[in-house]
C-alpha positions in Angstrom: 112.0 167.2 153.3 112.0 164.2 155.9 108.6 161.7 155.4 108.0 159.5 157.7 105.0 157.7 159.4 103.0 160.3 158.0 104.7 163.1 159.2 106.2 165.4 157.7 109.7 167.3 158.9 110.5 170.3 157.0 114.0 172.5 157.2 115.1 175.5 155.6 118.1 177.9 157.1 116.5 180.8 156.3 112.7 180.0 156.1 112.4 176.5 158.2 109.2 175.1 158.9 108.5 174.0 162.4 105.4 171.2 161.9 103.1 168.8 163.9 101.4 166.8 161.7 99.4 164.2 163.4 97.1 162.2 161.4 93.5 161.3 163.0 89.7 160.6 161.5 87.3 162.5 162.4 84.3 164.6 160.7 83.4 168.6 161.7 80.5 169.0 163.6 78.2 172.2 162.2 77.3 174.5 164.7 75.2 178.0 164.2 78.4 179.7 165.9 80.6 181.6 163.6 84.0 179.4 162.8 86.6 179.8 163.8 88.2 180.9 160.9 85.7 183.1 159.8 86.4 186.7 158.6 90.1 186.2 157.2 93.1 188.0 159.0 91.3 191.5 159.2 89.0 189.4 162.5 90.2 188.1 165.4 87.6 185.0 166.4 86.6 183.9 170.1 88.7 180.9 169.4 91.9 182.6 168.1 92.0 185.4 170.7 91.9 182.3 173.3 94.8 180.4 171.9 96.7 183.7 170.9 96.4 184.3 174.9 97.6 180.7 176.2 100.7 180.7 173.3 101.7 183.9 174.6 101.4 183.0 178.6 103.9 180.1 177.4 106.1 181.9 174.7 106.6 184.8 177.0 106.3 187.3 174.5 103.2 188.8 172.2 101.8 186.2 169.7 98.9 185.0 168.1 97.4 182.0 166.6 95.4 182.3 163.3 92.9 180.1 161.8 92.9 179.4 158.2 89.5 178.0 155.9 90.5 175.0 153.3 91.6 177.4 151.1 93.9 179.1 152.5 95.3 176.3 154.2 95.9 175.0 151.2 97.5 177.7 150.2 99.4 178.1 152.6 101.2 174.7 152.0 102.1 175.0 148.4 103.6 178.4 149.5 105.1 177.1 152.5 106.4 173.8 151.3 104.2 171.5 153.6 101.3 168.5 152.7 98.1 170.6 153.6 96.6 167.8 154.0 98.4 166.2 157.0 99.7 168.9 159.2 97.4 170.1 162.1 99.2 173.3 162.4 102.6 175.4 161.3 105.2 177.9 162.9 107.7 179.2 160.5 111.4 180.5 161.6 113.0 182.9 159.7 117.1 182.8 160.3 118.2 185.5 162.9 121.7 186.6 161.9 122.1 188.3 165.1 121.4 184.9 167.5 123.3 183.4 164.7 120.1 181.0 164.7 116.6 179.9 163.9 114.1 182.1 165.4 110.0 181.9 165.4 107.9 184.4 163.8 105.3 185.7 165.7 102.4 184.1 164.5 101.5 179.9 164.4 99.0 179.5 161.6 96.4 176.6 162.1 94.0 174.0 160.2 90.6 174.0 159.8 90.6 170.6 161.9 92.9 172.2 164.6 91.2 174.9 165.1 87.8 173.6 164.6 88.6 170.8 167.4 90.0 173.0 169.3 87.3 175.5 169.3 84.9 172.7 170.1 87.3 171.9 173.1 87.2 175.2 174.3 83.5 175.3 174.1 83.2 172.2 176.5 85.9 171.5 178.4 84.4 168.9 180.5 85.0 165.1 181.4 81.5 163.9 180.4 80.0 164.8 177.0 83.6 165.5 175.8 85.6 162.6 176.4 83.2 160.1 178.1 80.0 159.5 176.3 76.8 157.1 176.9 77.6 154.9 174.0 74.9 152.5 172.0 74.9 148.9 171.8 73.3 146.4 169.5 71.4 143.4 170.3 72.1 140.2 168.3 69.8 141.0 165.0 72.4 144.0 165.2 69.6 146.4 165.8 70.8 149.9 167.7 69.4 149.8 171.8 69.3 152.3 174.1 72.1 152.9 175.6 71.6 152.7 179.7 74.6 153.3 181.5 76.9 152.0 179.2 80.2 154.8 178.9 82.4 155.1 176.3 85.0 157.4 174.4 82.8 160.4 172.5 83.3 159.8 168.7 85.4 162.6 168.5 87.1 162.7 171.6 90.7 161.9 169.9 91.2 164.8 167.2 89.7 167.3 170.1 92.7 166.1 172.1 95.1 166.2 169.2 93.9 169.9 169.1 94.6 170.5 172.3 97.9 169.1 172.2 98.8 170.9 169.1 98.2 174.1 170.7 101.0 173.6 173.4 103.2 172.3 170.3 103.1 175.2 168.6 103.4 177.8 171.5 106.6 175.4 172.4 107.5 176.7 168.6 106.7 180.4 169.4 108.9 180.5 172.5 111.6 179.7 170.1 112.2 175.6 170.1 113.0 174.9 166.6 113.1 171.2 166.6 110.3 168.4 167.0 111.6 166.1 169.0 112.8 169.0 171.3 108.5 170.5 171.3 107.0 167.5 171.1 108.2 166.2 174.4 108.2 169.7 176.0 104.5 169.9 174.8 103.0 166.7 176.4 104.8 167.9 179.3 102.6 171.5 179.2 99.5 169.7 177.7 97.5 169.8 181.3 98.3 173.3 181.8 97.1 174.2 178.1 94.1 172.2 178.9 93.0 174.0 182.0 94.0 177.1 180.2 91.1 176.1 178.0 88.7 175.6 180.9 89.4 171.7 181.7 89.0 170.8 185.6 92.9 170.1 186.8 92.1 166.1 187.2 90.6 166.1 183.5 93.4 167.7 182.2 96.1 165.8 184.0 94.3 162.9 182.8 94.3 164.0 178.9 97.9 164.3 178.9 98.5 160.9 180.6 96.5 159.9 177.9 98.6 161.6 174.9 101.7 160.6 176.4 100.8 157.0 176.7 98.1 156.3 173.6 100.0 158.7 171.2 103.9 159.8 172.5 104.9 156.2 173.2 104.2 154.8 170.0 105.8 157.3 168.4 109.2 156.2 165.9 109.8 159.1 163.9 111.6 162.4 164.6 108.9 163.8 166.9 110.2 161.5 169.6 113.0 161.7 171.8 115.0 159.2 173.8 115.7 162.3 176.2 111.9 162.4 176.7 111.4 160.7 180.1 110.9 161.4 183.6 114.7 162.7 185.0 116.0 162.8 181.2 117.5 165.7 179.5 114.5 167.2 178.3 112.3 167.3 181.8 110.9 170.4 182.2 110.3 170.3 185.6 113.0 167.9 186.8 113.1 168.9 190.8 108.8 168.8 190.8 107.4 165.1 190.8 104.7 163.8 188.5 105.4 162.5 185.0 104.5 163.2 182.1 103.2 166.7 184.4 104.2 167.8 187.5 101.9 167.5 190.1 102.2 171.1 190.6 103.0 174.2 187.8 105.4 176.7 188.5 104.1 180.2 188.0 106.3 180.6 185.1 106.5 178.8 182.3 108.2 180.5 180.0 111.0 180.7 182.8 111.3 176.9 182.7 111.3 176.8 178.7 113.9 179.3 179.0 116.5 177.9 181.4 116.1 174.8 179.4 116.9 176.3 176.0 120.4 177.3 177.8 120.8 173.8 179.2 120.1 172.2 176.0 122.4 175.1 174.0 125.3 175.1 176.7 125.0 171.1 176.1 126.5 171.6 172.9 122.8 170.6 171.6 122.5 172.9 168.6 119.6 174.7 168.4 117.0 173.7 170.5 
């Protein structure tokens, strides 16, 4: 097991762990809607039919997400091998002797924070009151003011768009990526899409994943980064479209553009993907 900057990299041949484990603060909201998580694996929730659907429009093949409470999280992670407590989300591979490789199962299971966040995403997918709040100020006895027109980031603008994020990592997972450096860059390259998917506005999603790439990719050193991960390198996804870190335009297909660049990567004499 690989540790570094708080993440955590876990490989087994014949039950490997494919993580993202992004570290941000942020409390849960309550709501009076049911949570995501709520009636264990025999219910399918709003949320995880959603994410289930935009996994398998980028996997190409029948998937789901699932949401897990603390306690089965938990659980999850002392069965699994993984720190519970700093992983957003997990995909485990299972070796496939006839590909002679690592291959996804067919589920990702999520955090309560992912799938919390990503349900209150989901729920309002929108510019303002999402990512741009009226923010307070204080005068100089320190005392809270109205706010006027003063904008600023909503408090808990940056784990929803870690959630958001997460879910194209892990559908890069399902559609059979094994490595993190390898979905990691692919999934800040599909993070507009999965955002729209969700109900963002094309400019606000574009926008989000400008801001992941450049806020939380770039200061990346661990082994979720890639020195292939640039606009024209080895792992562009869409290397005849223009627009970085997303094309200005999606192809119809995505799953056809993870695919031919799971062969470019394997015929490179790359491993497993």
């Amino acid at each position: 097991m690989l540790r570094r900057s708080g993440a955590i990299l876990a490989k087994r041949r014949v039950s490997a762990l494919a993580l993202i484990a992004l570290a941000f603060a942020g409390s849960a909201q309550g709501s009076n809607r049911s949570l995501p998580w709520e009636g264990g694996p025999g219910l399918v929730t709003p949320f995880e039919s959603k994410a289930s659907e935009v996994a398998a429009t980028v996997s190409g093949r029948a998937v789901s997400v699932e949401c897990n409470d603390g306690v089965s999280w938990r659980s999850l992670g002392s069965r699994l091998g993984f720190d519970s407590s700093k992983s957003w989300a997990v995909t485990p591979f299972h070796w496939d002797s006839a590909l002679d490789r690592a291959a996804p199962d067919d589920v990702a299971h999520f955090s309560p924070r992912a799938c919390r966040f990503g349900d209150a995403f989901w729920l309002a997918a929108t510019e303002y009151g999402t990512r741009t709040c009226r923010v307070g100020v204080r005068n100089a006895r320190g005392v809270r003011v109205p706010a006027g027109p003063v904008l600023g980031e909503c408090e808990l603008w940056a784990p929803k768009l870690t959630a958001v994020h997460v879910l194209s990592h892990e559908s890069v997972h399902l559609h059979g990526f094994y490595g993190e450096a390898h979905a990691e860059c692919l999934a800040v390259q599909i993070d507009a899409h999965v955002a729209v998917a969700l109900g963002a506005e094309e400019r606000f999603a574009r926008s989000m994943a400008s801001e992941f790439w450049t806020d939380h990719y770039i200061p990346r050193s661990d082994a979720y980064r890639s020195v292939d991960c640039h606009d024209g390198g080895s792992l562009d996804l869409f290397p005849s479209l223009s627009g970085w870190p997303t094309p200005r335009r999606y192809p119809r297909d995505l799953h056809a553009a993870l695919s031919a660049l799971e062969s470019k990567v394997r015929l490179g004499g790359g491993g497993s993907p």
